[in-house]
C-alpha positions as CSV (number, residue, x, y, z in Angstrom):
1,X,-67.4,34.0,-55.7
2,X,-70.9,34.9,-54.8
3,X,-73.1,31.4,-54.1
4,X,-76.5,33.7,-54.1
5,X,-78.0,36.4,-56.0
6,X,-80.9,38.4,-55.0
7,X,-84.1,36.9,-56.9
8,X,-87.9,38.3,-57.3
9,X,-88.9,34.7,-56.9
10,X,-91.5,34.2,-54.1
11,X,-89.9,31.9,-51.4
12,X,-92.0,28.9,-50.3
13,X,-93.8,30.9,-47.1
14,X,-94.8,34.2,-49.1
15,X,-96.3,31.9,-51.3
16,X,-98.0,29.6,-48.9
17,X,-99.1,32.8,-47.0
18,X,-100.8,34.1,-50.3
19,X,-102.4,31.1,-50.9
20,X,-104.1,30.9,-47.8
21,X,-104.9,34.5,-46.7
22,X,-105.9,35.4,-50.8
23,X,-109.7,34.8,-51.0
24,X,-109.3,34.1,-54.9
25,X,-107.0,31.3,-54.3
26,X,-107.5,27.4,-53.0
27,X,-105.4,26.4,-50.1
28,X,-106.4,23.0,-51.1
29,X,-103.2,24.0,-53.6
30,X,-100.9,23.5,-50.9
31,X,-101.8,20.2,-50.3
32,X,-99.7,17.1,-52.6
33,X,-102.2,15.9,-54.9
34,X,-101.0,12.9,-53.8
35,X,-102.6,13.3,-50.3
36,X,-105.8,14.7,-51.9
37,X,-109.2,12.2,-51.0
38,X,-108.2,10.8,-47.6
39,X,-110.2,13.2,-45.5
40,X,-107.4,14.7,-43.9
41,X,-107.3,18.1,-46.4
42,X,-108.5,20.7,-43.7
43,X,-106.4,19.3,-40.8
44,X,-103.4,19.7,-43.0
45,X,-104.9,23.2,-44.4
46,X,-105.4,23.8,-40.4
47,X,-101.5,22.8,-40.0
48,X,-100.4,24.8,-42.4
49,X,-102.2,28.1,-41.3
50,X,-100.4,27.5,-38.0
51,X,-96.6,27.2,-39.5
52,X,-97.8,30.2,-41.3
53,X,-98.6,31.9,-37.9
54,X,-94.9,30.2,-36.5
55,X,-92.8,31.8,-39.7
56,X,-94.4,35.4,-39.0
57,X,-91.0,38.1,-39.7
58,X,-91.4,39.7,-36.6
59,X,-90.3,37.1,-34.3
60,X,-92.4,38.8,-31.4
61,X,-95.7,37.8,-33.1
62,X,-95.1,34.2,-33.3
63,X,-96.4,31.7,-30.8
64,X,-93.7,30.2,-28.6
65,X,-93.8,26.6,-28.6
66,X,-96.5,26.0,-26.3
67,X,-98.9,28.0,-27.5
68,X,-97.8,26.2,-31.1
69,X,-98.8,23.0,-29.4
70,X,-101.7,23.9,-28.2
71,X,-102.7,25.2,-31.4
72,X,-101.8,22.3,-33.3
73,X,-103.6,19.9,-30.5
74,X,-107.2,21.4,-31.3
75,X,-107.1,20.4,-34.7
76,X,-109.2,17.6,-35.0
77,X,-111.8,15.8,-37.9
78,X,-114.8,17.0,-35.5
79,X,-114.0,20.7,-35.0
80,X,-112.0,21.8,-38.1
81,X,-113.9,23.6,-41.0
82,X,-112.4,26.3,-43.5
């Protein structure tokens, strides 16, 4: 019994990925509407760039997990603009 086929559906990072590196697209897309208005949009855009970074296919081009840290420690209201 085979549980998976192949598919030509984008998974969740290609698509994320194109949203954010695609100068025709918002990123703001990414976010839950839901979450939209409280200020917070580019820190989470910020976040997501980073987990974008951390789900690169070569596993030799992604951060390790201090770097990540690091990375995710500099995002702040202040210092963050897209």
């Amino acid at each position: 019994m085979i549980f998976f086929k192949y598919t030509y559906e984008m998974g969740l990072v290609i698509w994320m990925r194109n949203l954010l590196t695609c100068d025709s697209e918002d990123p703001k897309q990414l976010i839950d509407p839901k979450l939209m208005g409280n200020g917070y949009e580019e820190q989470m855009i910020r976040v997501l760039k980073i987990a974008c970074f951390c789900t690169l296919d070569n596993p030799k081009e992604r951060p390790n997990s201090k770097d990540a840290r690091l990375m995710l420690a500099q995002i702040h209201p202040e210092n963050v603009s897209l």
